[in-house]
Backbone as CSV, one residue per row, in Angstrom:
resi,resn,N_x,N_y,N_z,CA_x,CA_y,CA_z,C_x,C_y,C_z
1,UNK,21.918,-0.345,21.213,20.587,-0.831,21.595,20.337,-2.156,20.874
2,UNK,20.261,-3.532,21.700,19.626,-4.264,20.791,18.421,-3.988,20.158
3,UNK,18.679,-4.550,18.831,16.996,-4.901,18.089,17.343,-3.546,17.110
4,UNK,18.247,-2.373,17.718,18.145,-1.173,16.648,18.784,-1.344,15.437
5,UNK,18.515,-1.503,13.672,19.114,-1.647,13.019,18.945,-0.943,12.245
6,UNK,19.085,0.573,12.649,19.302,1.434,11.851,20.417,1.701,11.415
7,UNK,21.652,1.369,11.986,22.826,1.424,11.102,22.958,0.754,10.020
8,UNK,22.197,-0.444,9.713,22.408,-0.925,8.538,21.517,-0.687,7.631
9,UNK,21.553,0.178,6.670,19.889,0.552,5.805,19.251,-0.664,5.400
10,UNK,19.758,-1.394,4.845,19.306,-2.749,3.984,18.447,-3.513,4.836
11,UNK,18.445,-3.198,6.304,17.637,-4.142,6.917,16.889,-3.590,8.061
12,UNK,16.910,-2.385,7.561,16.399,-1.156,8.122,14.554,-1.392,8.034
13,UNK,13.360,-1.444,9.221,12.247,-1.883,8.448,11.558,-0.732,8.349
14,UNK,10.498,-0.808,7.130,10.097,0.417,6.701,8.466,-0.283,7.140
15,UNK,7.368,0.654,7.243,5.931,0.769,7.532,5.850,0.973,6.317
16,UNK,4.867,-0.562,6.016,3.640,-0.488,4.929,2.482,-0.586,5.417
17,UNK,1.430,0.252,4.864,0.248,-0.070,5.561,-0.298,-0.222,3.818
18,UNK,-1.962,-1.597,4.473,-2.627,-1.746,3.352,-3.967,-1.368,4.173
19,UNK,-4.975,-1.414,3.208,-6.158,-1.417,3.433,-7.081,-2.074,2.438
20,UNK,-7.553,-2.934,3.367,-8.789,-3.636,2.647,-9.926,-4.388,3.963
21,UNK,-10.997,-4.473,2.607,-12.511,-4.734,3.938,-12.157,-6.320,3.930
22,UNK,-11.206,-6.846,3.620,-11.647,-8.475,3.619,-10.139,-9.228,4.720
23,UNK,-10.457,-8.969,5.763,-9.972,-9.438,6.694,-8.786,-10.451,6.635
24,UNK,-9.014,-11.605,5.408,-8.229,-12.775,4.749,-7.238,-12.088,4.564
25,UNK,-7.847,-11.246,3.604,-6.533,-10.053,2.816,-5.674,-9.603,3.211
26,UNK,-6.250,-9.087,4.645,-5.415,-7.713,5.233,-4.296,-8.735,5.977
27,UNK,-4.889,-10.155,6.603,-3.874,-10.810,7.559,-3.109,-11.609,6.515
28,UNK,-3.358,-11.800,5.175,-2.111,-12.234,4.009,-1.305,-11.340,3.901
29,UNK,-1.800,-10.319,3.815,-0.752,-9.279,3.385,0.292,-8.945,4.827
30,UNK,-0.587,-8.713,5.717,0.404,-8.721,6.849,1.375,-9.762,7.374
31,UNK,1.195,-10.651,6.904,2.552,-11.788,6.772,3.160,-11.882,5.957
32,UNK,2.402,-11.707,4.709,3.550,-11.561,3.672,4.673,-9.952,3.960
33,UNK,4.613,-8.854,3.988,5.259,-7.449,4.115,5.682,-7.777,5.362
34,UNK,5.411,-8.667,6.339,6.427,-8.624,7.507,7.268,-9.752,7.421
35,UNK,7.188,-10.683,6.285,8.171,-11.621,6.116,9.353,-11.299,4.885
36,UNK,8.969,-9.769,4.608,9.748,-9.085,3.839,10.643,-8.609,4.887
37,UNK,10.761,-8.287,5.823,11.251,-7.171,6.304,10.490,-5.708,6.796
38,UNK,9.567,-5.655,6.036,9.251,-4.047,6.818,8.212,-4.708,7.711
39,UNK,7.538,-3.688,8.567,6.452,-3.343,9.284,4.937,-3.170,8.535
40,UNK,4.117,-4.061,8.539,2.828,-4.042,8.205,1.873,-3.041,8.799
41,UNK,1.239,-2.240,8.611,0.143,-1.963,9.506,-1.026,-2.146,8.640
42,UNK,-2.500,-2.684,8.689,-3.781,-3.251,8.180,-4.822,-2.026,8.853
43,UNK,-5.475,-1.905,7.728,-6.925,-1.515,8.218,-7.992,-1.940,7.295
44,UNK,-8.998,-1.658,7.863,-10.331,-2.303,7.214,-10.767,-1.361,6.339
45,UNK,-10.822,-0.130,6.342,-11.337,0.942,5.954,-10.341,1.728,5.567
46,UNK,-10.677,2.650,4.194,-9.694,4.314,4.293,-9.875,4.847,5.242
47,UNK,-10.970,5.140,6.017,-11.380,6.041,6.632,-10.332,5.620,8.278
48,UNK,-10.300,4.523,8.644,-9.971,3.847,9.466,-8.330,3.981,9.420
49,UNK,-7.952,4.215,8.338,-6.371,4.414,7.584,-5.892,6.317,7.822
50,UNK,-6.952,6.805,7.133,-6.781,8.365,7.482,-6.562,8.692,8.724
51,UNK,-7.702,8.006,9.574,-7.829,8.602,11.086,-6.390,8.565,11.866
52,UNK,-5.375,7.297,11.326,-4.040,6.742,11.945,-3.644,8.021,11.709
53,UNK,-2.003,7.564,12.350,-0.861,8.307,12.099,0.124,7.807,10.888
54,UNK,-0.401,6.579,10.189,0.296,5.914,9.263,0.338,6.341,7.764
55,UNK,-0.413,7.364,7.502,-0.041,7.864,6.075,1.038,9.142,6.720
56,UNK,1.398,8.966,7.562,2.776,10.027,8.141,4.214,9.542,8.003
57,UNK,4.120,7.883,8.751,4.576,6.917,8.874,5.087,6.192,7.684
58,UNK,3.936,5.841,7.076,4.018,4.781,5.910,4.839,4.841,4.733
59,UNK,5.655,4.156,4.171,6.654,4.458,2.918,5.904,3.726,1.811
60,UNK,4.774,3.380,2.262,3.767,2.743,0.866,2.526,2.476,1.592
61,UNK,1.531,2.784,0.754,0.164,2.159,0.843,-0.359,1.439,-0.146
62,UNK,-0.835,0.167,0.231,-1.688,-1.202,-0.632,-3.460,-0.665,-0.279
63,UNK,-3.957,-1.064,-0.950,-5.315,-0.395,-0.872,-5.720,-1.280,-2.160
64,UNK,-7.622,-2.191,-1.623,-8.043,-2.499,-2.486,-8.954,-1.052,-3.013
65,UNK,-9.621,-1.636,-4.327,-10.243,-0.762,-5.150,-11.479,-1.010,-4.985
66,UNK,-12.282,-1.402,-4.593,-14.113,-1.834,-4.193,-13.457,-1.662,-2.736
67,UNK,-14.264,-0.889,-1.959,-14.691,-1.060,-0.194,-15.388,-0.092,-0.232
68,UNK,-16.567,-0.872,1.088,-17.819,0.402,1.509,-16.948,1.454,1.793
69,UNK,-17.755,2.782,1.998,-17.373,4.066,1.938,-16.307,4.697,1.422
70,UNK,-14.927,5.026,1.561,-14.326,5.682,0.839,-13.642,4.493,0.087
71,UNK,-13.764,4.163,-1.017,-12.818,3.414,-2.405,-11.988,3.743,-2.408
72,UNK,-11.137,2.656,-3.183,-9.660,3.164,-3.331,-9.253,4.337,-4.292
73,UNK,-10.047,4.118,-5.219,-9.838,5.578,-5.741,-9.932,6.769,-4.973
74,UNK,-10.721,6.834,-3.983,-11.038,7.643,-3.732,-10.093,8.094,-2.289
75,UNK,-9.500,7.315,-1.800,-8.423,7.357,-1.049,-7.401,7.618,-1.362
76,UNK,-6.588,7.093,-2.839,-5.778,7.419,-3.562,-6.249,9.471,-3.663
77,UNK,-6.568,9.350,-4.164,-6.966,11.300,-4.518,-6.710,12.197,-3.458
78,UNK,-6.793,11.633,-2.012,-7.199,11.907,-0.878,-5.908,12.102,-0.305
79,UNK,-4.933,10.897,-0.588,-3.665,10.609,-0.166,-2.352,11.749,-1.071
80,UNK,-2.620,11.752,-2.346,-1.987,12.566,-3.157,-2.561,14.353,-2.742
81,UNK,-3.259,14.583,-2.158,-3.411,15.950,-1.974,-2.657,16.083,-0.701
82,UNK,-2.824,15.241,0.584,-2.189,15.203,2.045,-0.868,14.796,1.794
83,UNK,-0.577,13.803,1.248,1.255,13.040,1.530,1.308,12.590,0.176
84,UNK,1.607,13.738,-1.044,2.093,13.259,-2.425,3.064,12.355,-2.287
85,UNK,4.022,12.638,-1.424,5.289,11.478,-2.041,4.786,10.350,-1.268
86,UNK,3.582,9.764,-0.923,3.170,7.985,-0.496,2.907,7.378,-1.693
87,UNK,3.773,6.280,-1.925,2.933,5.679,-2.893,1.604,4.825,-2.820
88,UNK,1.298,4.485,-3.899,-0.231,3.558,-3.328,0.112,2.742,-5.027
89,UNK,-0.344,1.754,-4.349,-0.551,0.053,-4.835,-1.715,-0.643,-5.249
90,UNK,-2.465,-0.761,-5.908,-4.095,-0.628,-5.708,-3.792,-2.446,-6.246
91,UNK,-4.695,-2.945,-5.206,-5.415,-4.608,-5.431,-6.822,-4.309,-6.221
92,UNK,-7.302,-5.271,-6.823,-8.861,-5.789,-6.907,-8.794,-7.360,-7.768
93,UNK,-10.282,-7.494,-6.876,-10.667,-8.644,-7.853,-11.493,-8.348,-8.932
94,UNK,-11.486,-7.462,-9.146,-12.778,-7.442,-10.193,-11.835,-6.639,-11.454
95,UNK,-11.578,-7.530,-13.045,-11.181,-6.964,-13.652,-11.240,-5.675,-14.166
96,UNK,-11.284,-4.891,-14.547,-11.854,-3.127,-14.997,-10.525,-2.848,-15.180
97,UNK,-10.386,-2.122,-16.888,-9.039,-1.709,-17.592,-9.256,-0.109,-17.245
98,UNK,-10.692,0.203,-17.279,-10.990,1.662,-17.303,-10.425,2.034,-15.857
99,UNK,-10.594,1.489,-14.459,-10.692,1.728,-13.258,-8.743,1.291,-13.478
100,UNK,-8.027,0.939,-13.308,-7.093,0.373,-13.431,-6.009,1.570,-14.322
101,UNK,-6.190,2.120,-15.879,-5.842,3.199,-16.373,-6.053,4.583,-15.278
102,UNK,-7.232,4.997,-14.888,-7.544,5.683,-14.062,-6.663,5.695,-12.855
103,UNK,-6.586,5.026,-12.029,-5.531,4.596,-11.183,-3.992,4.537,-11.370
104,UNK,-3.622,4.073,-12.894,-2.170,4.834,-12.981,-1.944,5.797,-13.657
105,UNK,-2.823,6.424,-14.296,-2.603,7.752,-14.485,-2.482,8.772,-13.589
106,UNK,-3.329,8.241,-12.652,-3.279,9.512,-11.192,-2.105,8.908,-10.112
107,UNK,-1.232,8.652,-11.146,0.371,8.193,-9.997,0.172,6.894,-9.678
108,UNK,-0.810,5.952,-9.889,-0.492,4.370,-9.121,0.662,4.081,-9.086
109,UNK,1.746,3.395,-7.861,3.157,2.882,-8.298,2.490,0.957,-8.473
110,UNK,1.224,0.710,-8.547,1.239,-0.734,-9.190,-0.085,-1.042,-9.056
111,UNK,-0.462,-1.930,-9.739,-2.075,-2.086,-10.013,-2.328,-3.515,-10.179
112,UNK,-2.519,-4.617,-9.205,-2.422,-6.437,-9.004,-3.919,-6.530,-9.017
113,UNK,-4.142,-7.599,-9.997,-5.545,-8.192,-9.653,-5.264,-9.716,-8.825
114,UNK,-6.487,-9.606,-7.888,-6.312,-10.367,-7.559,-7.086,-11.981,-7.790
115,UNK,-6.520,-13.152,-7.725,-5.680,-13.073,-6.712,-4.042,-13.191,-7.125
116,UNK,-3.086,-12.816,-6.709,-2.061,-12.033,-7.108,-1.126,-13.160,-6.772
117,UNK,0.159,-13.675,-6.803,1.335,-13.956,-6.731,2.305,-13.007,-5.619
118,UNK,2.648,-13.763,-4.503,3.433,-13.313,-3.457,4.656,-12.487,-3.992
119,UNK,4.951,-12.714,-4.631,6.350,-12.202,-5.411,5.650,-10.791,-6.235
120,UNK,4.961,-10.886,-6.995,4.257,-9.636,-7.439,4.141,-8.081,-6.423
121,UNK,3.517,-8.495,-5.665,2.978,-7.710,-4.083,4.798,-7.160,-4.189
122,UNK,5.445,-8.326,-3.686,6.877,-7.783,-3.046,7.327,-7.057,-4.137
123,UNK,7.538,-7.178,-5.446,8.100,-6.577,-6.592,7.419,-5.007,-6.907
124,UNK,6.257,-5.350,-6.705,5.589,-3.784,-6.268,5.838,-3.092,-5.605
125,UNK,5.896,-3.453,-4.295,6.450,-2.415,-3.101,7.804,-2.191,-3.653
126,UNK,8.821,-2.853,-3.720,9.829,-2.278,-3.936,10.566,-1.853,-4.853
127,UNK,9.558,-1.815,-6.225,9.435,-0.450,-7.182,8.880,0.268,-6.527
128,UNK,7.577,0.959,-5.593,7.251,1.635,-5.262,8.216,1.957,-4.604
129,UNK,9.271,1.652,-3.614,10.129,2.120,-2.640,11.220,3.011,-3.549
130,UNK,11.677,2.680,-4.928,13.108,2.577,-5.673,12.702,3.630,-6.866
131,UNK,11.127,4.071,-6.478,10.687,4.959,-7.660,10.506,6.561,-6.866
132,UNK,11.264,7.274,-7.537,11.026,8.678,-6.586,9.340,9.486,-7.099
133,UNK,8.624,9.739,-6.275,7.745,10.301,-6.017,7.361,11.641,-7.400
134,UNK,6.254,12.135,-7.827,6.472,12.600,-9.081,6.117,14.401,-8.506
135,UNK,6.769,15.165,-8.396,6.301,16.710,-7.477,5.304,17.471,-8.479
């Protein structure tokens, strides 16, 4: 089949989905993770993220930490009870060591303030990809 490159793992693309309310964000990030190689998927909302089929899908989730209704914390908690082995990546702009500890104690595989360094993002995901899941 053209286009199928599943025989070769290395270039094999994997679904990341992020979530964040700031639109800029979500379409940076979606060029940046698809100029990696994997598959981006964006949403505006957790809630908007849950409803998908992509925390089924997804081999990582990016998620900022401030958004109306469900927060990233609070998505994170949400995500670890439904699909423990997803990792999650948490962005913010707003410094907080307390919110940030909190977040990798409850499994974060990476924690970027923003605004972040392109290379960071990528170095994250793929510790998150290269780090096995904690049972």
């Amino acid at each position: 089949m053209v286009g199928d490159s599943s025989s070769n793992a290395g270039s094999a693309k994997h679904i990341v989905a992020a979530v964040d309310d700031d639109f800029r964000v979500r379409e940076s990030i979606e060029s940046l993770v698809a100029s990696a190689g994997h598959t981006p998927l964006v949403f505006a909302s957790a809630e908007e993220f849950l409803q998908s089929a992509a925390p089924v899908s997804a081999i990582c989730l990016i998620t900022d930490v401030r958004m109306p209704g469900i927060d990233g914390l609070e998505l994170q908690r949400r995500v670890k009870l439904q699909y423990p082995r997803l990792p999650v990546i948490f962005m913010t702009a707003h410094y907080d060591n307390e919110i940030r500890q909190r977040a990798l104690s409850q499994g974060a595989a990476g924690f970027l303030y923003k605004p972040f360094d392109a290379a960071d993002l990528l170095g994250a995901i793929e510790f998150a990809l290269s780090t096995p899941p904690e049972d």
